[in-house]
GUGUVO-877164 format. One line per field, with one value per residue (C-alpha): residue number from 1; residue in one letter; x, y, z. Coordinates in steps of 0.05 Angstrom, whole numbers. Each point is the difference from the previous one (the first is absolute). Layout:
BEGIN
n: (NUM,...)
res: (a,...)
px: (X,...)
py: (Y,...)
pz: (Z,...)
//
This chain:
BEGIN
n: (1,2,3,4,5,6,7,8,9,10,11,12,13,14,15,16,17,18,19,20,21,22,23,24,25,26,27,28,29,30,31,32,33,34,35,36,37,38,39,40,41,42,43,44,45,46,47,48,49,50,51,52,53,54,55,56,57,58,59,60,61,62,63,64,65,66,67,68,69,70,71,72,73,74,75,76,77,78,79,80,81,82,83,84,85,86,87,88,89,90,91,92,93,94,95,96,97,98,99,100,101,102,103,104,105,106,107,108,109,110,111,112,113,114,115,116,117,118,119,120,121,122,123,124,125,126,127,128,129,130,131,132,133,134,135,136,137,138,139,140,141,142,143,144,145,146,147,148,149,150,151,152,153,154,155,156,157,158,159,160,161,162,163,164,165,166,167,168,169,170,171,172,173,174,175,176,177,178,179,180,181,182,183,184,185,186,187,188,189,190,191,192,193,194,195,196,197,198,199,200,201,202,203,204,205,206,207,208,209,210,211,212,213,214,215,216,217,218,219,220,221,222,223,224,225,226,227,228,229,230,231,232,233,234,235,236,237,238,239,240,241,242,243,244,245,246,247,248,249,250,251,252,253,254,255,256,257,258,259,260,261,262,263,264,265,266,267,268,269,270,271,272,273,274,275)
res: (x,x,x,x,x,x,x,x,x,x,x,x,x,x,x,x,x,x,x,x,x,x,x,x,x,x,x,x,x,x,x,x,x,x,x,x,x,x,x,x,x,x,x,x,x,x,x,x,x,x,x,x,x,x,x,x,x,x,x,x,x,x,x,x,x,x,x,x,x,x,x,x,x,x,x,x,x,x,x,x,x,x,x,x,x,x,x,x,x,x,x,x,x,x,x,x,x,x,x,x,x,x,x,x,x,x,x,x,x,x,x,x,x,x,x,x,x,x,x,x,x,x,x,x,x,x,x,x,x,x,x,x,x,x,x,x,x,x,x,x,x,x,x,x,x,x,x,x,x,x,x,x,x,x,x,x,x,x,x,x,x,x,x,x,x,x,x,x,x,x,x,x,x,x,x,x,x,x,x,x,x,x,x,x,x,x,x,x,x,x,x,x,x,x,x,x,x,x,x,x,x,x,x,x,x,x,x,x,x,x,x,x,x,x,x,x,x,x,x,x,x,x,x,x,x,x,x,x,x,x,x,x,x,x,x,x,x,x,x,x,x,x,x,x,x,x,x,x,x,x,x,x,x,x,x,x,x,x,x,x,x,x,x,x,x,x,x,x,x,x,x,x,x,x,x)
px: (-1242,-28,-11,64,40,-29,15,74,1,11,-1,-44,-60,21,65,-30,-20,53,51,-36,-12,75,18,-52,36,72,-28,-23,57,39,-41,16,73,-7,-34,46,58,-27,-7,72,-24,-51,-84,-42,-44,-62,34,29,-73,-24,49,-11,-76,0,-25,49,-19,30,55,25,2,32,55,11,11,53,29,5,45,55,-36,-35,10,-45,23,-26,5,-51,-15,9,20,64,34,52,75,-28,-34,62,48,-44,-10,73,12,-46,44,77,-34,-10,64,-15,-6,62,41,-21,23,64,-12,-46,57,42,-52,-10,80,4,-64,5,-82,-51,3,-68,-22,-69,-44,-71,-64,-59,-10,58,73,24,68,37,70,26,80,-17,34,49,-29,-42,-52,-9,-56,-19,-59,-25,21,-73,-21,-37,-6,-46,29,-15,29,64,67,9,-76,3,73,-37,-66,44,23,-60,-34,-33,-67,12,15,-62,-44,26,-12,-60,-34,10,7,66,-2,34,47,37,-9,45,-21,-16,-74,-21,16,34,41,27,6,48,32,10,32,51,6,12,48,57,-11,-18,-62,-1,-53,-6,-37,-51,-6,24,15,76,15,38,9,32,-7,19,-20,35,-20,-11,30,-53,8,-64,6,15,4,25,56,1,37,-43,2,-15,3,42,49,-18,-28,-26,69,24,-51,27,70,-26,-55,56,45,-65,-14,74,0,-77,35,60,-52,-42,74,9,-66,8,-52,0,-8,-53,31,-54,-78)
py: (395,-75,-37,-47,66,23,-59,3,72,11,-58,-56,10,-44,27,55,-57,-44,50,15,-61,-19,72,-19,-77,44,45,-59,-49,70,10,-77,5,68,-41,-55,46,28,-73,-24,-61,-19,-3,-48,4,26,53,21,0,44,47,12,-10,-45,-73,-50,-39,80,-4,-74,17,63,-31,-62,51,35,-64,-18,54,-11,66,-37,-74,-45,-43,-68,-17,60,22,62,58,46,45,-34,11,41,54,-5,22,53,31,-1,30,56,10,-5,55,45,48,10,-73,-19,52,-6,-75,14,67,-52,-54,63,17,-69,-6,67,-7,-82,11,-12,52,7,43,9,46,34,-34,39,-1,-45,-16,-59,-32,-17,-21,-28,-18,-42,8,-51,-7,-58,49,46,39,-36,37,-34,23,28,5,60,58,57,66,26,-64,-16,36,0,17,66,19,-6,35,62,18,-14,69,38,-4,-69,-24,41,-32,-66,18,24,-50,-66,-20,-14,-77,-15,-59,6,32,45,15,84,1,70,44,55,-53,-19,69,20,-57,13,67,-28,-46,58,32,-68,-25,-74,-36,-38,-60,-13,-68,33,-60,-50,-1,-21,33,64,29,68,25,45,21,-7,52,12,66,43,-25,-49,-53,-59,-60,4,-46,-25,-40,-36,-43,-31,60,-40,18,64,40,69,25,-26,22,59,-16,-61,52,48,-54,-22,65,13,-66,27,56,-40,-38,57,33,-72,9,75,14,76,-8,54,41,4,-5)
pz: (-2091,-11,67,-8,-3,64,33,-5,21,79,52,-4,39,51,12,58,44,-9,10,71,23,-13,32,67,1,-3,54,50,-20,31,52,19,10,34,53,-3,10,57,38,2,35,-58,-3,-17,-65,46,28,-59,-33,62,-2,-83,19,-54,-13,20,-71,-27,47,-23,-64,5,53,-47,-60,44,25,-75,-5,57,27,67,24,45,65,-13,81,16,-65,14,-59,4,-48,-44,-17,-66,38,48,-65,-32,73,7,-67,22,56,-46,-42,52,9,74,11,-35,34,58,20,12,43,38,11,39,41,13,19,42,43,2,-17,-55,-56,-43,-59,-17,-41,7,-27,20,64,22,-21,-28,16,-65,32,61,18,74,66,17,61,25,27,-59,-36,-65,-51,-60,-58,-34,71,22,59,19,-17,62,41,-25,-4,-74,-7,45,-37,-64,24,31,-64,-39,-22,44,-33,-7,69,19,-39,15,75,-12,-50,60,67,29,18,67,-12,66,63,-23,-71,-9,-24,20,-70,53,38,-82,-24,69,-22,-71,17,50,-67,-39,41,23,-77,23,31,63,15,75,4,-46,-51,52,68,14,-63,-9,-73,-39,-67,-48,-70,-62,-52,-72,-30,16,67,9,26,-35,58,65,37,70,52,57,49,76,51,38,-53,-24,62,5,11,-52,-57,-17,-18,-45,-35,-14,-30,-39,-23,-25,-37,-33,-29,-30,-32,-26,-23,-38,-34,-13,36,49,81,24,45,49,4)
//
């Protein structure tokens, strides 16, 4: 084969590098927003660059490529960076797609008019779960999450529904593989404390936070399930104690955990009958 053949046969010698330097540029650019939609209220271009441990030169040009895009925006007054209404439609497009999502919102709007109370879904990522949808109290003093905000597993009513009914292999190696951060005075971080907890879970079908992510704040949950009954996301309804007292945290966990299974009947999913 002459030389001018070989040439034209394969990728141009080049094409390895370029293809990973474009595929490291992808990977920071990502890396970027990530951190950008994790500070609502916007960062400046040096704590951007020292949270991607990157040179702020690096960081300019990746933000101004993004920005180019309709993907992140700057505020001229403080010049600070935030995400963009692009990332806003293709994380909301994420969420349409999602079955559990989608079918959820209305279940969430009822719970919302029966309990006069925040409803929430949210999923598991890792080690914590992540609310996806929200239908707000109508009250002045109400419980308000984030959409894309995040709670400990271990602290948080929809993260101990989800953990109970997380394999059993699983949940033990989650409990054994970190140490249980105390986010209230009331969060459970001994692994026995959880595990007690995760059977009384196990046996009324919802979860219960008492001022474990935030004082003043009471919380239930329940799962919603796929059809070989895993969990898929759990619901919840939460607010002050002043409006949702101990005594009154069981009724609202078995309404929650009746309007769970609708949703996991919806989906076609199968309720587990017990742990």
């Amino acid at each position: 084969m002459s030389e001018a053949k070989r040439r034209t046969v394969g990728r141009p010698a080049s094409a390895a590098k370029t293809s990973g330097g474009h595929s490291q540029s992808l990977v920071r650019g990502l890396t970027l927003l990530e951190y950008l939609a994790a500070s609502p209220l916007g960062l400046a271009l040096s704590d951007v660059a020292e949270k991607a441990d990157l040179a702020p030169s690096t960081t300019h040009r990746l933000l101004q490529a993004l920005q180019s895009q309709g993907f992140v925006t700057q505020e001229n007054e403080q010049g600070l960076w935030r995400i963009d209404v692009k990332t806003f439609r293709i994380g909301n497009s994420f969420l349409e797609a999602r079955d559990v999502v989608a079918s959820s919102r209305p279940f969430l709007r009822r719970l919302t008019a029966e309990t006069g109370e925040t409803a929430n879904l949210g999923i598991r990522d890792g080690d914590t779960a992540v609310f996806l949808a929200q239908h707000e109290s109508p009250q002045m003093m109400r419980m308000i999450t984030r959409l894309g905000s995040r709670a400990p597993l271990h602290a948080s009513g929809v993260g101990k529904a989800l953990l109970a009914w997380m394999p059993a292999d699983e949940r033990a190696r989650f409990l054994d593989s970190r140490e249980l951060a105390r986010v209230t005075e009331n969060t459970l971080c001994s692994p026995d404390a959880l595990l007690a907890e995760m059977q009384q879970i196990g046996q009324q079908g919802f979860a219960c936070d008492r001022e474990e992510h935030a004082i003043g704040l009471h919380c239930v949950a329940a799962c919603v399930y796929d059809e070989h009954a895993t969990p898929l996301a759990a619901i919840s309804v939460s607010g002050p104690v002043a409006r949702i007292p101990e005594s009154r945290l069981l009724a609202l966990g078995a309404l929650v955990r009746q309007v769970a299974d609708e949703i996991t009947n919806q989906l076609g999913g199968q309720v587990p009958r017990s742990l």
